[in-house]
TIZA-558635 format. One record per residue (C-alpha): x, y, z. Coordinates in steps of 0.02 Angstrom, whole numbers. Layout:
// TIZA-558635
R        X        Y        Z
R        X        Y        Z
...
// end
This chain:
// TIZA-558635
R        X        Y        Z
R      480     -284    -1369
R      366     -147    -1400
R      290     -118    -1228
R      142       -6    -1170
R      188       44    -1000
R       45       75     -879
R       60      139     -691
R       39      288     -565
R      119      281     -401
R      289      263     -339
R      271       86     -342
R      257       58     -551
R      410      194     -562
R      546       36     -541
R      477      -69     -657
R      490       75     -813
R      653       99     -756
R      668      -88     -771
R      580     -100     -936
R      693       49    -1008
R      853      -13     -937
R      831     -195    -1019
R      812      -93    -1191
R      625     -104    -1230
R      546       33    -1327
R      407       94    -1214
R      293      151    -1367
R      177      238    -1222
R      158      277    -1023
R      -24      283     -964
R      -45      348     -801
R     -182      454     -699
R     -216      645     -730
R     -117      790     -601
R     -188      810     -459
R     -203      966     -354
R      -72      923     -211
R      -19     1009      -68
R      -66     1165       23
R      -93     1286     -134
R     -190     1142     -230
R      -75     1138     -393
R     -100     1002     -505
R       43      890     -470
R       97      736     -601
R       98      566     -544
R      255      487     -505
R      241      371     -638
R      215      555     -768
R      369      625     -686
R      495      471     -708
R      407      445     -882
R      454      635     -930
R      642      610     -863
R      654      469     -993
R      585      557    -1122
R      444      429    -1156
R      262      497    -1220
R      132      519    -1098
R      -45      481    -1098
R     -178      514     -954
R     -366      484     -989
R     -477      508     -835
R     -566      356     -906
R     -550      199    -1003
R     -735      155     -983
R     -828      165    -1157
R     -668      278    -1201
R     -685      214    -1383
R     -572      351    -1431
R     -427      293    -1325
R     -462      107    -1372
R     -411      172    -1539
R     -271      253    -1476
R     -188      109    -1390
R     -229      -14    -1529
R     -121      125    -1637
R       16       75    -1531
R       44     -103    -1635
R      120     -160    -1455
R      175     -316    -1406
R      123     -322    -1211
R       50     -193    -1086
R      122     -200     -925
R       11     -143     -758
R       74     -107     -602
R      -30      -27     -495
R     -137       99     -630
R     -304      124     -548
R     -415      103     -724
R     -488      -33     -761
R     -457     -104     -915
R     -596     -137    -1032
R     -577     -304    -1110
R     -560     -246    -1280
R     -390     -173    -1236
R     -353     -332    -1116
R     -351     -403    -1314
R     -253     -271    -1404
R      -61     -304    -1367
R       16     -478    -1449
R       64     -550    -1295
R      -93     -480    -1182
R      -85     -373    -1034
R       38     -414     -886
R        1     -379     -705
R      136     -327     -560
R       24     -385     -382
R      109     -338     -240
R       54     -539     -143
R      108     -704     -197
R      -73     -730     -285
R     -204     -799     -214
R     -179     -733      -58
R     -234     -555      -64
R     -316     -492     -205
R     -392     -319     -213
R     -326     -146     -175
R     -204     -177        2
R     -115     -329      -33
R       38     -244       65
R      -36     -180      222
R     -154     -332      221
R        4     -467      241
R       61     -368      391
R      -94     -358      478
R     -113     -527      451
R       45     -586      521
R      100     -656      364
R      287     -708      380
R      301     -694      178
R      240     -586       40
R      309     -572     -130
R      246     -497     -307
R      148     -599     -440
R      162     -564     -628
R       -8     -607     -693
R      -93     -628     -840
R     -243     -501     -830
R     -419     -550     -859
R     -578     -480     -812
R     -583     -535     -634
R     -510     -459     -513
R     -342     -523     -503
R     -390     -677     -540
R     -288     -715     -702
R     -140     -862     -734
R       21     -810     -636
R      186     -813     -743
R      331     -767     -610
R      316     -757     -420
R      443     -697     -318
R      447     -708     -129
R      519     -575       21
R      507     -619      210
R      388     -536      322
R      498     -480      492
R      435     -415      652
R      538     -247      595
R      440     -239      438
R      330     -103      405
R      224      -51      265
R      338       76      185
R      506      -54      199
R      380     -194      108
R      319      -61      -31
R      479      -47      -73
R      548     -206      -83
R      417     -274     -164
R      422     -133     -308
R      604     -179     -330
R      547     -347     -369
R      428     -307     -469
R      523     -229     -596
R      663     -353     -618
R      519     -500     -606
R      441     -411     -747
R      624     -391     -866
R      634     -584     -818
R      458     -626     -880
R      473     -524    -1058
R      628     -640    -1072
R      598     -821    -1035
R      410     -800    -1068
R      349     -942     -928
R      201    -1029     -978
R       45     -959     -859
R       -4    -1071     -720
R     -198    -1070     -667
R     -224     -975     -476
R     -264    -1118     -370
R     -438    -1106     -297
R     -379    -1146     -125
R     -302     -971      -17
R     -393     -867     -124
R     -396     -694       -2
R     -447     -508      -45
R     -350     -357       22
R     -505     -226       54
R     -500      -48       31
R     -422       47      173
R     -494      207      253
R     -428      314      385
R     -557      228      526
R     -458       61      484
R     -317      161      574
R     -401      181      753
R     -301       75      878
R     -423      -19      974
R     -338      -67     1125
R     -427     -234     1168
R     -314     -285     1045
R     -142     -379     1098
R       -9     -279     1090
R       79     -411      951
R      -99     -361      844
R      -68     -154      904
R       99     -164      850
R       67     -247      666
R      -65     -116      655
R       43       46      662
R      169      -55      562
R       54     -118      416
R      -33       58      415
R       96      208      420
R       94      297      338
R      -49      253      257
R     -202      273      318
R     -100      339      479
R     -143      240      637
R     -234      360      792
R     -272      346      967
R     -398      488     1061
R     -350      556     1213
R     -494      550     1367
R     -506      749     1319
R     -556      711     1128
R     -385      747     1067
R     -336      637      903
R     -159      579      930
R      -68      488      787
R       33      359      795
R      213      349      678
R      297      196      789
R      289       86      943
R      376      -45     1024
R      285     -202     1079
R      288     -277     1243
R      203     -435     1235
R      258     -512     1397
R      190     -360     1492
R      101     -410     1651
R      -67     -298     1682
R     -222     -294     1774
R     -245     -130     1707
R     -409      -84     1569
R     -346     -104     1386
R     -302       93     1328
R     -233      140     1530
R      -65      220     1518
R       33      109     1632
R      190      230     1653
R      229      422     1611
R      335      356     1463
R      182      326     1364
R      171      123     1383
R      -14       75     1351
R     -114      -73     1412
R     -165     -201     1278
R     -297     -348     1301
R     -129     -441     1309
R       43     -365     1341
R       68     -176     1318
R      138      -62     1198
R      266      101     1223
R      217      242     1101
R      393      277     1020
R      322      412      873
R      180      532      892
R      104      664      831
R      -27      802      886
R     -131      909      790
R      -41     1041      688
R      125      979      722
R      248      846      634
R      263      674      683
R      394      674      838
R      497      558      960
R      397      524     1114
R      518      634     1213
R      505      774     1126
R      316      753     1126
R      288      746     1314
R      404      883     1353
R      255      989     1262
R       96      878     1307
R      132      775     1452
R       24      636     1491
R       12      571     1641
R       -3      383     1700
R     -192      318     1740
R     -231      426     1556
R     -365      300     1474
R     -356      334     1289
R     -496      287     1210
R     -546      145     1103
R     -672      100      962
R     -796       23     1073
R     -810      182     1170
R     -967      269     1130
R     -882      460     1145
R     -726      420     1044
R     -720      533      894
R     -686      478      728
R     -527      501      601
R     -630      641      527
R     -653      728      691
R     -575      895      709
// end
């Protein structure tokens, strides 16, 4: 088929290698403008530009679609035969929705309804999902709301974290989307009932509030490194973040939720505890908890501080 590809991150990258591997001619990539990235700022392609250049397919990046009547054009030019999404960050004006033969076709990172919206990964661990899976989807105007063609399902483990569940969902992705170009399944309406939406994360969605249980903690830190990062303050202002822990659910306390129960960093939860395994300071990297007390030591009794504390700073804090 003659396929407009359409994708940024590193999660659309294995479904064009999908799409080129099962011989379709990829007519076009869309993807999002460089970016200035890292410390000198220098626009950086998207990963999505990068594998697209390796494969020697053409490149387009508008910084809009929005009354882009120009680029409508464009894209009708193509004469394609599908558009497949995964993960863009445009939003597609319907007149293109209409363009290719066959529509536009959706990867979703959640076996649709349940989370819609911009965090369907990190929003299944939070939840304590014990499944998520990718969607293909017919798109439509609303958001995420179109007929599904393929789902695919992958368990959710108390091991899983969001990284481990990014990528095993983008795996399946691309070989649900080969499958769908090839049997063409009939779409199936979303059922009304389970509809949920993933919100928009921000780094405050990171701060561990330890009134939490320690189960809740721990799917915290797991769901949201390393994106947004999850943070704890220390009773002297100092942002730690957090890269792992291991939960202690069973761990009898009388202590206040945020105490530091031992000098091997094991924190007090509204139920159970957790034991910091990965942290890191500012201006440093992300280190075992070993190596990170043998240069800041904290001492048992530390209360770190918690959301509902009126001096605890923010993620934006210096």
């Amino acid at each position: 088929m003659r396929v407009i590809f359409m994708g940024t991150p590193d999660f659309a990258v294995p479904a064009l290698h999908a799409l080129h591997a099962a011989g379709h001619d990829i007519v076009a990539v869309y993807t999002q403008p460089p970016r200035p990235a890292g410390r000198g700022k220098a626009l950086r392609a998207s990963p999505v530009h990068q594998a697209a250049d390796k494969l020697g397919l053409p490149v387009r990046h508008p910084v809009s679609l929005r009354k882009n009547t120009e680029e409508w054009a464009v894209f009708d030019g193509f004469q394609a035969d599908v558009a497949v999404v995964a993960a863009y960050g445009l939003i597609l004006p319907q007149s293109m929705l209409d363009t290719p033969r066959l529509g536009c076709l959706n990867i979703h990172a959640s076996l649709l309804p349940r989370w819609r919206g911009a965090s369907p990964i990190q929003s299944a661990i939070l939840a304590g999902d014990t499944e998520s899976g990718v969607t293909i989807m017919q798109m439509e105007a609303g958001l995420d709301t179109g007929p599904m063609l393929l789902r695919g399902a992958v368990p959710i483990t108390i091991q899983t974290t969001a990284t481990s569940l990014h990528d095993a969902l983008s795996a399946l992705g691309g070989s649900l989307v080969v499958r769908t170009l090839t049997e063409t399944p009939l779409p199936t309406p979303q059922p009304e009932d389970g509809v949920t939406y993933a919100q928009k994360l921000t780094r405050e969605d990171g701060r561990i509030n330890w009134q939490e249980s320690a189960s809740a903690i721990d799917r915290r830190i797991r769901a949201l490194t390393p994106w947004p990062g999850t943070f704890t303050v220390l009773n002297d202002g100092m942002i730690i973040k957090i890269g792992a822990a291991t939960p202690l659910p069973q761990f009898h306390h009388t202590a206040r939720p945020g105490t530091l129960l031992d000098n091997t960093l094991t924190v007090a939860c509204g139920e159970g505890a957790v034991r910091l395994t990965r942290l890191q300071k500012p201006g440093r990297g992300m280190m075992e908890a070993e190596a990170f007390l043998r240069g800041h030591p904290i001492p048992a009794g530390t209360v770190l501080l918690t959301a509902q504390d009126d001096d605890a700073p923010s993620a934006h804090s210096k």
